[in-house]
C-alpha positions in Angstrom: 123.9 137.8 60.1 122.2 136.7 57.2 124.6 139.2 54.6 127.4 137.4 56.5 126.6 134.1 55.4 126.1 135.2 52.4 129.3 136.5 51.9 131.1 133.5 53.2 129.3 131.2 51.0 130.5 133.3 48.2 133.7 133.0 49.3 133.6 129.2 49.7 131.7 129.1 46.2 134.8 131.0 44.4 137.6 128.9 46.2 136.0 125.6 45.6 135.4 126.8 41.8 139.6 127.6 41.5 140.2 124.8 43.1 138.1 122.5 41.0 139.3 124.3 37.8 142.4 123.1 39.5 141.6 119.4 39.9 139.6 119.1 36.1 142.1 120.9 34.0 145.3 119.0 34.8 145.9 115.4 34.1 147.0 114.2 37.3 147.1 110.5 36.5 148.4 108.9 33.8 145.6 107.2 31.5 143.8 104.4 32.0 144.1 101.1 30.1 142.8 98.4 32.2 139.3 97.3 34.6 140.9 97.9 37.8 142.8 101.5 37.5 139.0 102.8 36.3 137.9 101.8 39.7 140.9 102.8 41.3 140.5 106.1 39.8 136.9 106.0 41.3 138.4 106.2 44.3 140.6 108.9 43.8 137.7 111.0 42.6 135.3 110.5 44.9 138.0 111.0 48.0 139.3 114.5 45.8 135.5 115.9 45.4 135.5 115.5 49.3 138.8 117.3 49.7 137.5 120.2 47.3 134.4 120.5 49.7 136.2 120.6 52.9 139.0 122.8 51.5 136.6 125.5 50.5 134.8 125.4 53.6 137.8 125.9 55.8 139.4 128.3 52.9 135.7 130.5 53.2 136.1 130.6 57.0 140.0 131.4 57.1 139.3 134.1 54.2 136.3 135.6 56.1 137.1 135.6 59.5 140.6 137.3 58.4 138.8 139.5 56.5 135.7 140.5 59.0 138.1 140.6 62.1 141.0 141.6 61.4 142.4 144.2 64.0 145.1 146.6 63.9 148.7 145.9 63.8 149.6 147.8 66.9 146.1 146.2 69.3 148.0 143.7 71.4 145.0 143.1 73.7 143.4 139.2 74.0 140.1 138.5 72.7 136.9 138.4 74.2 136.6 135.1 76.5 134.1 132.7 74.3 132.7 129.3 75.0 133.1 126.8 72.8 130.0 126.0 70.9 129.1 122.1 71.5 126.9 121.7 68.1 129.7 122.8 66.0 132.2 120.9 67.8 129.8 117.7 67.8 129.7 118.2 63.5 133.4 119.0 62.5 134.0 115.6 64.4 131.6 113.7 63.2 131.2 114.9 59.7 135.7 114.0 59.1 134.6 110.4 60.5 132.0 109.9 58.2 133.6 110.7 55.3 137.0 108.8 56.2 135.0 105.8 57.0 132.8 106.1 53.5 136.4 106.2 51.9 137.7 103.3 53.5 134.8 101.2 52.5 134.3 102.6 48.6 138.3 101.5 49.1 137.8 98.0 50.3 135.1 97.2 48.2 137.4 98.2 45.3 140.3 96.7 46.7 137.7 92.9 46.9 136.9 93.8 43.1 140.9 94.4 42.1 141.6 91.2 43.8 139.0 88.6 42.4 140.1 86.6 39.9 137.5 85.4 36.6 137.2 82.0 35.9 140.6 81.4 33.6 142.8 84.3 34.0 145.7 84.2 31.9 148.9 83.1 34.2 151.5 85.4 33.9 155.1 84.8 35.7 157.1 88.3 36.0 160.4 87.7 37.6 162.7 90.5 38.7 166.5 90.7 38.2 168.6 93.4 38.2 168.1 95.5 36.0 165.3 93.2 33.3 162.1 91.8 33.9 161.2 88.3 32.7 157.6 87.1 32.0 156.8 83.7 31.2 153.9 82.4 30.3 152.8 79.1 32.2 149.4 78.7 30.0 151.2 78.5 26.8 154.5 75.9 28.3 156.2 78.5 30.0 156.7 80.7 26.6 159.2 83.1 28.4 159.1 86.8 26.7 161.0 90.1 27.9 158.5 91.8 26.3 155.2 91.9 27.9 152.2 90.9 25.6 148.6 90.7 26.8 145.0 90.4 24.8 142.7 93.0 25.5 139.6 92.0 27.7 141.2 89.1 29.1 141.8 88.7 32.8 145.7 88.2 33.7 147.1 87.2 36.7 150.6 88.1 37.5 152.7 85.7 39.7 155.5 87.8 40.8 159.5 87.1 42.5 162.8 88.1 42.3 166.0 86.4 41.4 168.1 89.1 43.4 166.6 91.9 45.6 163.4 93.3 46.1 161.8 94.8 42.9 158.4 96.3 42.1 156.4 95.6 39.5 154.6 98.5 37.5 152.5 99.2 34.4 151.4 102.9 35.0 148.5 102.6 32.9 147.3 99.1 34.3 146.9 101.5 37.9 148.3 97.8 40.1 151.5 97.7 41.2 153.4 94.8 43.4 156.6 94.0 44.9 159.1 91.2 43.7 160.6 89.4 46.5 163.2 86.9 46.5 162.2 83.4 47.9 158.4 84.8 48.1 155.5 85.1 45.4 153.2 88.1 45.3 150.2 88.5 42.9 148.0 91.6 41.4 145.3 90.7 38.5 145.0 93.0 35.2 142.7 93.3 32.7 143.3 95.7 29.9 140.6 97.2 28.6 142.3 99.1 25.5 144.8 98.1 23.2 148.4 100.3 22.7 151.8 100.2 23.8 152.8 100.8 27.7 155.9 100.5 29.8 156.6 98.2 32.7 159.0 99.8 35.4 160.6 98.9 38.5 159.6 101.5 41.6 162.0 99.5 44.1 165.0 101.3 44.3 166.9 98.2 43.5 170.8 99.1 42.4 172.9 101.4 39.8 170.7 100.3 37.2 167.7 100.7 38.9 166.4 103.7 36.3 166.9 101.7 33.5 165.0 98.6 34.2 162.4 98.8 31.9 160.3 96.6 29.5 158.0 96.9 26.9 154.2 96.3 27.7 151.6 95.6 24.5 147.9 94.7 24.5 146.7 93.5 22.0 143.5 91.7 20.3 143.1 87.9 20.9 144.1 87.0 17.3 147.0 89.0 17.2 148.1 87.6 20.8 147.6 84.0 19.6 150.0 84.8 16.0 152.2 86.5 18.8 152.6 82.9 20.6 152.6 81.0 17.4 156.1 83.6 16.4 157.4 83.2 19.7 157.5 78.7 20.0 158.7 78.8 15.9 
């Protein structure tokens, strides 16, 4: 008995090792540059470590009980009649609804975080039309840009609609991402954390052009956002 569970946890130890080396050594999201994909990344992390832990369990089981009891291609007979055994059941029910409900809350409490604004976020209008985006500016007497400018460390909040159909408003590296709606206004809050050059893209399927409807994204430090404004009413 006790070589036996040896074994298996060996087995388990080895898948959840590949499978790690798995999850670690490929960059599965893009990288972050704002407050609110690091937590949302959080997220991910905590619910994939889970998924690594359950996969090698199951795996270890699968992988040893094919192993140990296999029988020969040609023995046709049924098994042995077994009882099911109530402790076991009792855990791989329980032990699932645990860890889905710690994942939804770590997820809500993220989601509260994501969605609570500072004290003056900067007030950004991105309007959809096929196939450009359109951000103005109401803070600074609705400056209107199709280039996307924001200073690093400063909260925005992004007021979004559509002129035409339903697009969707995304800055991979920001992590949030919200549809445009005609005749309706949707917000996500953003606050980039590192400066660089990003790209904002529509993932509505929204026409022919729907592929091409991208716009440039730049954060950048306060002073240079502020000459940026100053260029842009001259």
């Amino acid at each position: 008995m006790r070589k036996g569970i040896v074994q298996l946890v060996a087995i388990g130890v080895v898948i959840g090792v590949l499978v790690t080396l798995v999850a670690v050594l490929f960059q599965w999201l893009p990288t972050s540059a704002s407050e609110e994909f690091d937590r949302i990344q959080d997220i991910y992390w905590f619910a994939t470590w889970i998924s690594i832990v359950i996969f090698a369990v199951v795996g270890a089981v699968v992988v040893y009980s094919v192993w140990k009891w296999r029988v020969p291609l040609d023995d046709d007979m049924d098994g042995p009649p077994i009882h099911g055994h109530t402790g076991l059941e009792i855990a791989w029910t329980a032990v699932p609804a645990i860890l889905v409900i710690a994942i939804g809350i770590v997820s809500a409490v993220v989601m509260s975080q994501n969605g609570r604004a500072g004290n003056r976020p900067l007030e950004v209008n991105a309007i959809g039309q096929q196939f450009t985006w359109k951000f103005v500016y109401s803070d600074y007497d609705d400056l209107t840009s199709g280039e996307l400018v924001l200073p690093v460390g400063r909260e925005a909040r992004f007021t979004m609609t559509a002129v035409d159909v339903i697009h969707s408003f995304w800055v991979p590296n920001f992590g949030q991402k919200q549809d445009a709606v005609p005749g309706i206004e949707t917000t996500i809050l953003v606050t980039p954390n590192r400066t660089g050059e990003f790209e904002v893209v529509c993932t509505e399927l929204c026409g022919l052009g729907h592929a091409t409807m991208r716009a440039k994204a730049r954060v950048v430090s306060q002073a240079e956002f502020d000459r940026w404004v100053q260029e842009k009413r001259a």
